[in-house]
The first five atom37 places (N, CA, C, CB, O) and aatype in JSON, in Angstrom:
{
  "aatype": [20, 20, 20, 20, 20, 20, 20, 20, 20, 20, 20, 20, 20, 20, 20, 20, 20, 20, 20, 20, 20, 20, 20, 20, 20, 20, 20, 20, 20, 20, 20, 20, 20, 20, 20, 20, 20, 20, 20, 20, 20, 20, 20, 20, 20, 20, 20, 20, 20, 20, 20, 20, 20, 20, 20, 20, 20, 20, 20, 20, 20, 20, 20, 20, 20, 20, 20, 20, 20, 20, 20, 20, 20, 20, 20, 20, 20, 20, 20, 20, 20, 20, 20, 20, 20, 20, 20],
  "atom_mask": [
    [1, 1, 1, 1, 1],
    [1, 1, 1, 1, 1],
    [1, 1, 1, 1, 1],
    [1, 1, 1, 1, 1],
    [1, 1, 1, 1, 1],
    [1, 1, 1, 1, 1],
    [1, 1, 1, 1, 1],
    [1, 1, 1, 1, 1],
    [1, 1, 1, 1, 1],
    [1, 1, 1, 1, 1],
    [1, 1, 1, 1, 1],
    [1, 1, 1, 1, 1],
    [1, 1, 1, 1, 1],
    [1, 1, 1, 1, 1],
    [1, 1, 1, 1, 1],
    [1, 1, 1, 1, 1],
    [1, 1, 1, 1, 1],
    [1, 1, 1, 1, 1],
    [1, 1, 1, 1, 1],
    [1, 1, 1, 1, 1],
    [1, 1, 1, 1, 1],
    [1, 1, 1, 1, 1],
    [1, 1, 1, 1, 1],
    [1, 1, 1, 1, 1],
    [1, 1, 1, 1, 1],
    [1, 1, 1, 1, 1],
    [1, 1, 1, 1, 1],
    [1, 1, 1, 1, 1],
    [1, 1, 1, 1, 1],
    [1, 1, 1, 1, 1],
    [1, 1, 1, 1, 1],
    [1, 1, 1, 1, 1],
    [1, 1, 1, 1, 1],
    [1, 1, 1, 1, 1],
    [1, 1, 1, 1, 1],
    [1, 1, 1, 1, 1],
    [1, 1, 1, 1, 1],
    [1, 1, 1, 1, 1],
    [1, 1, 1, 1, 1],
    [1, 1, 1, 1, 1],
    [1, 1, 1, 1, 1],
    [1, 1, 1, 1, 1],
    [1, 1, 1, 1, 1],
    [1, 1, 1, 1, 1],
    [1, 1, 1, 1, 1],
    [1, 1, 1, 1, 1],
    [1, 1, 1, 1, 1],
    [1, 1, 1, 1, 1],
    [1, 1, 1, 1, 1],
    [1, 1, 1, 1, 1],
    [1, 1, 1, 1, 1],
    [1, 1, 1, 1, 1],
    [1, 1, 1, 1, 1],
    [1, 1, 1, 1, 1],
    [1, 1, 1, 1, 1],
    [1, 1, 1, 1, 1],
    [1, 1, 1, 1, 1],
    [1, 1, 1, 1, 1],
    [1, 1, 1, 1, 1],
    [1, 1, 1, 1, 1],
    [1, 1, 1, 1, 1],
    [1, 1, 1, 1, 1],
    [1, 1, 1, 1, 1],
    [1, 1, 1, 1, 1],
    [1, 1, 1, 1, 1],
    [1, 1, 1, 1, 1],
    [1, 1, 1, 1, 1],
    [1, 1, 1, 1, 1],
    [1, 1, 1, 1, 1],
    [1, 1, 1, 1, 1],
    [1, 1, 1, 1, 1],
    [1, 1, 1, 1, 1],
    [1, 1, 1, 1, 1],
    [1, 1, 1, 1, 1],
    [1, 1, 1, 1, 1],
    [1, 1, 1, 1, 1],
    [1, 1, 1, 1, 1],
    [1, 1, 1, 1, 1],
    [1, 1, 1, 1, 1],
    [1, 1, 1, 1, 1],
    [1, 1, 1, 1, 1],
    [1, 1, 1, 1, 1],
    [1, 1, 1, 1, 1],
    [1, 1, 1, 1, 1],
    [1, 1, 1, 1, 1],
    [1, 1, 1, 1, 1],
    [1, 1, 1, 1, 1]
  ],
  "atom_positions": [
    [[151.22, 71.39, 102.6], [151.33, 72.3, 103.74], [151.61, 71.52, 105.02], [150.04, 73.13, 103.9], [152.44, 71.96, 105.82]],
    [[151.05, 70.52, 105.21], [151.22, 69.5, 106.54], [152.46, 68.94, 106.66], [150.28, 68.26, 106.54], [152.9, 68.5, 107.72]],
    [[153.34, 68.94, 105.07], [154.57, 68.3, 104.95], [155.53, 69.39, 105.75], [154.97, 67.98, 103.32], [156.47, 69.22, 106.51]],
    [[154.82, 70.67, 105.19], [156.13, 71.76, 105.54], [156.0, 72.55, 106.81], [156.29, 72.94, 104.37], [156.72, 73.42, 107.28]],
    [[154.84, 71.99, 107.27], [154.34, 72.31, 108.68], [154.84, 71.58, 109.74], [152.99, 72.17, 108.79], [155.07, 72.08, 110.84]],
    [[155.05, 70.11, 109.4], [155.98, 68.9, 110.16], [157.8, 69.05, 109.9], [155.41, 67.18, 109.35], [158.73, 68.97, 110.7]],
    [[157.78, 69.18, 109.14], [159.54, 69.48, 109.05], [159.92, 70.55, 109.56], [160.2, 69.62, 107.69], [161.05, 70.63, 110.04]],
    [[158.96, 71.72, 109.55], [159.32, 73.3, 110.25], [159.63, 73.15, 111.64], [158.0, 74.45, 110.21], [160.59, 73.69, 112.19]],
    [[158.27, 71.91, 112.57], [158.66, 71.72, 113.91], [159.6, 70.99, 114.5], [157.86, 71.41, 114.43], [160.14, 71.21, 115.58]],
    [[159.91, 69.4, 113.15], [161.1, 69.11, 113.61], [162.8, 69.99, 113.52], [161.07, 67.94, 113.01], [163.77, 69.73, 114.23]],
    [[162.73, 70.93, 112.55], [163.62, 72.01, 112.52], [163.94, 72.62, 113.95], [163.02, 73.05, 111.61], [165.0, 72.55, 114.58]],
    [[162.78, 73.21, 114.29], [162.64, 74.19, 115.43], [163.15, 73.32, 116.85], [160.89, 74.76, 115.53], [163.95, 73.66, 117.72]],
    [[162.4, 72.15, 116.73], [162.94, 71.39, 118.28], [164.11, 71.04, 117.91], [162.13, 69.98, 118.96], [164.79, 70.84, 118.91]],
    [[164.9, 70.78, 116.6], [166.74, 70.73, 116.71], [167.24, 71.42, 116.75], [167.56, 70.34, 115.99], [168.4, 71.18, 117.05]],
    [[166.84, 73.06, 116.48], [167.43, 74.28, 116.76], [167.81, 74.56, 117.96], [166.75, 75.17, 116.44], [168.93, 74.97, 118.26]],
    [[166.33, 74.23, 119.21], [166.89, 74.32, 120.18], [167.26, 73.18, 121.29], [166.29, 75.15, 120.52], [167.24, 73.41, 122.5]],
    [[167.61, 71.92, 120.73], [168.61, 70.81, 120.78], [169.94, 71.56, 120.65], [168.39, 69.67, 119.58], [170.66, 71.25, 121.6]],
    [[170.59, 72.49, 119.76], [171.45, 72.69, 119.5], [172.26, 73.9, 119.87], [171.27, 72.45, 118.64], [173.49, 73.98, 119.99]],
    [[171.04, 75.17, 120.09], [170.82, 76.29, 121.3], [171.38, 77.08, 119.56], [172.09, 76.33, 123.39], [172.59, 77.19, 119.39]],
    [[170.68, 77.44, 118.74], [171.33, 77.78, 117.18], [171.46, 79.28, 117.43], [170.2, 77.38, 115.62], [170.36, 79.8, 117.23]],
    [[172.44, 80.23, 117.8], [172.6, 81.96, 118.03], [171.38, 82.35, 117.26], [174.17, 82.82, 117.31], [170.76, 81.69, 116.42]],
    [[171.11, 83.83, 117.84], [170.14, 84.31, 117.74], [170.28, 85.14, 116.2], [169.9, 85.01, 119.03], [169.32, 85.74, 115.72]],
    [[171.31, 85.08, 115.69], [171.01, 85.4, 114.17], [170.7, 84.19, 113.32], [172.23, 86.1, 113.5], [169.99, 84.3, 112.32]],
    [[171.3, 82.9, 113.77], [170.97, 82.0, 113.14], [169.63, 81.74, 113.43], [171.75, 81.07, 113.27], [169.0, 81.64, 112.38]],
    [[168.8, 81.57, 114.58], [167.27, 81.53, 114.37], [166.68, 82.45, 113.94], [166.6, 81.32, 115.32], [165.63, 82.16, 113.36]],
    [[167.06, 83.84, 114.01], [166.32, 84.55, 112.4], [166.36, 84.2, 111.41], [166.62, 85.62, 111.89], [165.23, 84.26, 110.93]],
    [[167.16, 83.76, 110.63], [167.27, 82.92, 109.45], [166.82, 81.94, 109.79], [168.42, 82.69, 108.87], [165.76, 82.11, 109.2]],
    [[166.69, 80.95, 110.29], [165.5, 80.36, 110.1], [164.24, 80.53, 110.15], [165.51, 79.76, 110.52], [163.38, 80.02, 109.43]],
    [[164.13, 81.24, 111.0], [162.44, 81.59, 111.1], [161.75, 82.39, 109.66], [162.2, 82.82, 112.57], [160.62, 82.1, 109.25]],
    [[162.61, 83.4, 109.03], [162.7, 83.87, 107.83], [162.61, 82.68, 106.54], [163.98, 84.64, 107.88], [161.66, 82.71, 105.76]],
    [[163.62, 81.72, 106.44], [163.2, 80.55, 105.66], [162.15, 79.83, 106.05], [164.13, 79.69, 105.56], [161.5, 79.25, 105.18]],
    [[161.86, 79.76, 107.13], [160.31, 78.9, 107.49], [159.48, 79.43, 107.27], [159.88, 78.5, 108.71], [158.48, 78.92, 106.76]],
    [[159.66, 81.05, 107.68], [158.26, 81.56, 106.97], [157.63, 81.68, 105.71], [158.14, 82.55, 107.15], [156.45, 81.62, 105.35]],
    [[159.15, 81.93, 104.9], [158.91, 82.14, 103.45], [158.55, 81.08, 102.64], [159.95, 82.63, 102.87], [157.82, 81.27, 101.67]],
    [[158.98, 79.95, 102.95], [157.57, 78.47, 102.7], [156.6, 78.05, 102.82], [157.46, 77.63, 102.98], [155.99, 77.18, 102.18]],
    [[156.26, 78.91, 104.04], [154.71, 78.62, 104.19], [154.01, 79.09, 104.01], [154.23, 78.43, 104.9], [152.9, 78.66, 104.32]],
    [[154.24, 80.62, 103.22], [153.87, 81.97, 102.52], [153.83, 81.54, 101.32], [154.8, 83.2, 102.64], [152.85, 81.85, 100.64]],
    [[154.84, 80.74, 100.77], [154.34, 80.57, 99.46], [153.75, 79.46, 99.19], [155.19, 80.71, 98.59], [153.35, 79.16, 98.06]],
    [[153.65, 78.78, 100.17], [152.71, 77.63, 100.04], [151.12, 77.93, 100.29], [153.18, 76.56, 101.06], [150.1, 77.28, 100.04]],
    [[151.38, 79.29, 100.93], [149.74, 79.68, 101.09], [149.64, 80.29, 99.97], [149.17, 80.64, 102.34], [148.42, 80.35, 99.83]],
    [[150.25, 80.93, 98.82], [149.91, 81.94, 97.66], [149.63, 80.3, 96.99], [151.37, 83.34, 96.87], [148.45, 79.99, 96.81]],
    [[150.67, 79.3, 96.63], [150.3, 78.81, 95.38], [149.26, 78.27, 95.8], [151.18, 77.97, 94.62], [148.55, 78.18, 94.79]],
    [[148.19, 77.46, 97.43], [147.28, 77.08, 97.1], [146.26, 78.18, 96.85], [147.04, 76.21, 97.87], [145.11, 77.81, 96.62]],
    [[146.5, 79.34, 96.85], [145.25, 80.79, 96.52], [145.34, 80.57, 95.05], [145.77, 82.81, 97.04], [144.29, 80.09, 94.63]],
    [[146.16, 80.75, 94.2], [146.57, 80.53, 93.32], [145.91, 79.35, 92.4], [147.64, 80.48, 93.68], [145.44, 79.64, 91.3]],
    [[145.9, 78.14, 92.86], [145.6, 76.83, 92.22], [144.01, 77.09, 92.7], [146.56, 75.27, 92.85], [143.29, 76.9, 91.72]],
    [[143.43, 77.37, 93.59], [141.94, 77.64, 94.19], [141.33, 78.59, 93.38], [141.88, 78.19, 95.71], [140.11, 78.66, 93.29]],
    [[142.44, 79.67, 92.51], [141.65, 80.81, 91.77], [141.77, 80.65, 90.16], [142.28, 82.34, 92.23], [141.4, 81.38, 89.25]],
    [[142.4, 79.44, 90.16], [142.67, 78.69, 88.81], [141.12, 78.02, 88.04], [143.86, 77.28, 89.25], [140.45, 78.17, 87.01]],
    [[141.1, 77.2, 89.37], [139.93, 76.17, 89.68], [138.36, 76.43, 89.72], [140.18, 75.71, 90.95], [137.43, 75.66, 89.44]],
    [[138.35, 78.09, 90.25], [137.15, 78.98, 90.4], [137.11, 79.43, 89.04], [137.23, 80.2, 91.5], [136.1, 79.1, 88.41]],
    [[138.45, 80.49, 88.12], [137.71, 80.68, 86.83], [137.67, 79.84, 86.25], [138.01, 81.46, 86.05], [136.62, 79.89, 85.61]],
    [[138.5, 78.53, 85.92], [138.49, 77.79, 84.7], [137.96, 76.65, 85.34], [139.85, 77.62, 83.87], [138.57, 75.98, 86.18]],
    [[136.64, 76.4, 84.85], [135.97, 75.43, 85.03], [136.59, 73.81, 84.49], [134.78, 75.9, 84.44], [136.61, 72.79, 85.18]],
    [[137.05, 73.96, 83.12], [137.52, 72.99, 82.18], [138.76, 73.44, 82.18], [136.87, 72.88, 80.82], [139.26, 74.55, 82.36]],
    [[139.4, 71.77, 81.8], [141.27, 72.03, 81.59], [140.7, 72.97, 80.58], [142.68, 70.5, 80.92], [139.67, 73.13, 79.91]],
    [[142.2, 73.65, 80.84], [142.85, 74.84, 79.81], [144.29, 74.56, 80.25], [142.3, 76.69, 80.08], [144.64, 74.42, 81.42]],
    [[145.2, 74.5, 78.96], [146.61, 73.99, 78.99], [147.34, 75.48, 79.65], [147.22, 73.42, 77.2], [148.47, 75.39, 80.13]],
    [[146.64, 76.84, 79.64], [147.24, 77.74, 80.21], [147.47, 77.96, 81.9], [146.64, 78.66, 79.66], [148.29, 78.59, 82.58]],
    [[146.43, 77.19, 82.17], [145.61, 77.16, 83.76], [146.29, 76.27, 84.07], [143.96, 76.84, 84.05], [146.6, 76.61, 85.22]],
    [[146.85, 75.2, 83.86], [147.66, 73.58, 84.25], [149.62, 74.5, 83.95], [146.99, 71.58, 82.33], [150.63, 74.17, 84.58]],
    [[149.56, 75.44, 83.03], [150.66, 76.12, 83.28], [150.79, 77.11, 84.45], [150.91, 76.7, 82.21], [151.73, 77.11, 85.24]],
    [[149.85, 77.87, 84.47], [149.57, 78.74, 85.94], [150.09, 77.91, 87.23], [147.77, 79.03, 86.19], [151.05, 78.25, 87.92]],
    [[149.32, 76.83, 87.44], [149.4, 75.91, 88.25], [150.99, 75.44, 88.78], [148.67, 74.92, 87.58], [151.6, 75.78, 89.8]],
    [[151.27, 74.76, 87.93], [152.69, 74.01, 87.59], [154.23, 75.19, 88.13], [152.67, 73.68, 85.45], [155.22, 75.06, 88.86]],
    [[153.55, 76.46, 87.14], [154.76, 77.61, 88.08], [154.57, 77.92, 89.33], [154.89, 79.09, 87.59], [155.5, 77.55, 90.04]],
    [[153.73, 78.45, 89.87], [152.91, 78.34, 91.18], [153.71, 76.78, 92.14], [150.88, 78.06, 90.61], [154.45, 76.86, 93.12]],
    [[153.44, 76.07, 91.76], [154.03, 74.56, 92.39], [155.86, 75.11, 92.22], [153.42, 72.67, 91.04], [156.37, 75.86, 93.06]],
    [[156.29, 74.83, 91.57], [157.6, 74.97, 90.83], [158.09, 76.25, 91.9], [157.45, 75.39, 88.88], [159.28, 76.36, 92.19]],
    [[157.26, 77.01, 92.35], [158.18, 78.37, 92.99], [158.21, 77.83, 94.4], [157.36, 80.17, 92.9], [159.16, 78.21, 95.08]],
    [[157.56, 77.22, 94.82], [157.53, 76.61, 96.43], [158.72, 75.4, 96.4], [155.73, 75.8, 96.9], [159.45, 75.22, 97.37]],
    [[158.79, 74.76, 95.41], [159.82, 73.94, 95.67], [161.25, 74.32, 95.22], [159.47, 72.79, 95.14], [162.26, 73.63, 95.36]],
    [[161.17, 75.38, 94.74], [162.36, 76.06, 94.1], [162.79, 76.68, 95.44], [162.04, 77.2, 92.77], [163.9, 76.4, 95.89]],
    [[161.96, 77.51, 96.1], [162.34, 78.27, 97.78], [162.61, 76.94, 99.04], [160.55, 79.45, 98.47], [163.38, 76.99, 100.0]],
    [[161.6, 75.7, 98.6], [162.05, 74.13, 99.3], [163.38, 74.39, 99.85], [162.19, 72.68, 98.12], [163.94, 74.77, 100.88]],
    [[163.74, 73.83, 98.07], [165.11, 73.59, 98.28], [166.44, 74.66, 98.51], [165.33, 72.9, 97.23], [167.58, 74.23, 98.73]],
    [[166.2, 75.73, 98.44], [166.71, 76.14, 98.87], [166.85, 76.8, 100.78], [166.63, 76.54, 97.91], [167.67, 77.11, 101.64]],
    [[165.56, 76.69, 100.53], [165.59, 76.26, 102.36], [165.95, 74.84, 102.85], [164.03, 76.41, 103.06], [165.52, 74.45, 103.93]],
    [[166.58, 74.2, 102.22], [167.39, 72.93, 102.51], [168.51, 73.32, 102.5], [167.29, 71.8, 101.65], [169.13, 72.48, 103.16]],
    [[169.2, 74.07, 102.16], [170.11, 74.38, 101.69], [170.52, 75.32, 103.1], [169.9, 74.91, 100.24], [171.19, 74.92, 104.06]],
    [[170.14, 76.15, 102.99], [170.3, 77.26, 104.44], [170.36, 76.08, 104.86], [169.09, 78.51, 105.19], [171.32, 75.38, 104.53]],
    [[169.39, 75.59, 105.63], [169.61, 74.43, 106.7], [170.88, 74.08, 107.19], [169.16, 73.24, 106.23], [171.4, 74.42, 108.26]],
    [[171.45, 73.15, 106.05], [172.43, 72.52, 105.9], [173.87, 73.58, 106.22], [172.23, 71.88, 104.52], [174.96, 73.34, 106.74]],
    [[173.37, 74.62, 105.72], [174.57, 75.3, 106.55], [174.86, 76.12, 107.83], [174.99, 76.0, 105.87], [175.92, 76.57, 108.25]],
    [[173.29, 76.17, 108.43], [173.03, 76.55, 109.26], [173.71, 75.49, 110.39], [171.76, 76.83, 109.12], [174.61, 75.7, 111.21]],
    [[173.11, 74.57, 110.17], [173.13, 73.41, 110.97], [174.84, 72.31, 110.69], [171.5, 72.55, 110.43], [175.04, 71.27, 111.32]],
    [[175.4, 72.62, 110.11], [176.58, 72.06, 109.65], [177.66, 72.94, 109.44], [176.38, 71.41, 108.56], [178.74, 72.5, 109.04]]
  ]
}
């Protein structure tokens, strides 16, 4: 979260380095949000993993893993906007 909390602000102060139109900072603000939304579900997620299943369970380490896997799947594709936002 601190990772995607630090790249969001260096985003934001090059946005307006760059003065980015006001549809283009909706889209961003929309991709920024939607990372840090799902970065708040998968840690609810991994926290409600952890509360029922006391002991590994290979199903719970799968729970986990998709949960992880969907934040970096929306990552990168908010790299992606970026890059064309900004280029």
């Amino acid at each position: 979260m601190q990772i995607h909390l630090g790249v969001s602000l260096l985003i934001i102060v090059f946005g307006l380095m760059v003065e980015l139109s006001p549809l283009r900072w909706a889209i961003l603000m929309i991709v920024i949000g939607g990372v840090i939304a799902l970065e708040m579900v998968n840690t609810a997620i991994e926290r409600l993993v952890d509360l029922v299943s006391s002991d590994y369970h290979p199903l719970a380490g799968i729970v986990k893993d998709v949960a992880a896997s969907a934040v970096l799947i929306f990552s990168m594709i908010a790299v992606v906007v970026g890059i064309i936002i900004f280029f």
